[in-house]
N, C-alpha and C positions, 0 to 999 in steps of 0.2 A: 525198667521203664521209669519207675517211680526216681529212679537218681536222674535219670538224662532230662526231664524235667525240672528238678532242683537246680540243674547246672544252667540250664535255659532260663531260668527266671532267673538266678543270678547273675547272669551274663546281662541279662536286661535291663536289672536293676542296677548295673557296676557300668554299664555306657551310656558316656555323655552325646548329648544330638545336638545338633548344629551344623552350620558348615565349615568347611576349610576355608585357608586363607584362599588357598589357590582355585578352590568355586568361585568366591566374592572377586576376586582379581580376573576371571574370566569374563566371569559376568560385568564386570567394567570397561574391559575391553571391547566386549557386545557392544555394551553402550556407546560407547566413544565412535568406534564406524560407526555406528547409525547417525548420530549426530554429524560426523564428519560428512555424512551424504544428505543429510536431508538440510540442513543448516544455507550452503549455499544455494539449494534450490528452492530455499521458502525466500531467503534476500532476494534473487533474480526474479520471484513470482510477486512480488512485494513493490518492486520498483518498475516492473512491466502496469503494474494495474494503478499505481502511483499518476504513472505518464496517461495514460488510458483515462483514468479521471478527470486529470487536470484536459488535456483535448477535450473530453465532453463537458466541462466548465465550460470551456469556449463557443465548444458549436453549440450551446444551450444560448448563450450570449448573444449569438448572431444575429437570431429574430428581434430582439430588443434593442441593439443598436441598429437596424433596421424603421423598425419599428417610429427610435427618435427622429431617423430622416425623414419619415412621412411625417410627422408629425412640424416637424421645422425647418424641412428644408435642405437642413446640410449636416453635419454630425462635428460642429462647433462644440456644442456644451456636453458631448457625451464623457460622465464618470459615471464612475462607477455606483455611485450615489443616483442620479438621474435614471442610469438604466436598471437601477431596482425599483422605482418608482414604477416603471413598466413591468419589470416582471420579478417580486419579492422572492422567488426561491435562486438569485442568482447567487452564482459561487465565485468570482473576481477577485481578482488582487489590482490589479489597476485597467482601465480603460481612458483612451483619450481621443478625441477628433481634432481632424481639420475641417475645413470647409468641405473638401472631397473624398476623406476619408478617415478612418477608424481605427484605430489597434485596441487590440483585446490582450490580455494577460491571466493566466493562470494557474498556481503554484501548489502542486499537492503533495508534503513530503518534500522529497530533494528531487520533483521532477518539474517541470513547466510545461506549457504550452502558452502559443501566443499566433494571433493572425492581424493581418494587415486586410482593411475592404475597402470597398465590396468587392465580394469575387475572391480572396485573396484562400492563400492556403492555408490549413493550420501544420504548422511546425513548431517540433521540440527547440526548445533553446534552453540554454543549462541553466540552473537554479540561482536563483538573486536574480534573474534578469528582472522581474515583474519586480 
């Protein structure tokens, strides 16, 4: 009894611990699918909420280019400068009037949005347009 313990602590004291190569090389491969799945679905979640921002820029904007027509009549002087004066938490990259109407713009990341008023829709339009 007393040897098959001596052989036991020797065996334990004689191995080296760590892992193999071919663990570490598994375990990298784990890694690499997860990446490969989760990578393009954080981009596509990333660029939906991109667009989704820049539209609520917009219809955030609405009431305030509104806003300047009661105030003057017609939406000549609307920038973007003017309708922060109405409402200082706006998020714009460009605004402009005519006498009868509006366009709004706004650019979050590489997405846009932008609407034509009153009345008009908001719609994506691709990035640089604002």
């Amino acid at each position: 009894m007393i040897r098959f313990m001596e052989k036991a602590q020797r065996r334990l004291r004689n191995e080296e611990s760590g892992f193999t190569l071919i663990e570490l090389l598994i375990v990298l491969v784990i890694i690499g699918i997860l990446l490969a799945i989760a990578v393009p679905s954080y981009l596509g979640f990333r660029d939906r909420a991109n667009q989704r921002a820049a539209a609520a820029n917009v219809r955030a904007a609405i009431p305030a280019a509104e806003a300047y027509y009661a105030d003057n009549g017609n939406y000549t002087g609307v920038t973007v400068a003017t309708l922060e004066l109405i409402d200082a938490g706006l998020s714009l990259n460009t605004a402009s009037g005519t006498a009868a109407t509006y366009t709004l713009c706004s650019q979050v990341g590489n997405r846009a949005s932008t609407v034509t008023g009153p009345g008009g829709a908001i719609t994506d339009v691709p990035a640089g347009t604002c």
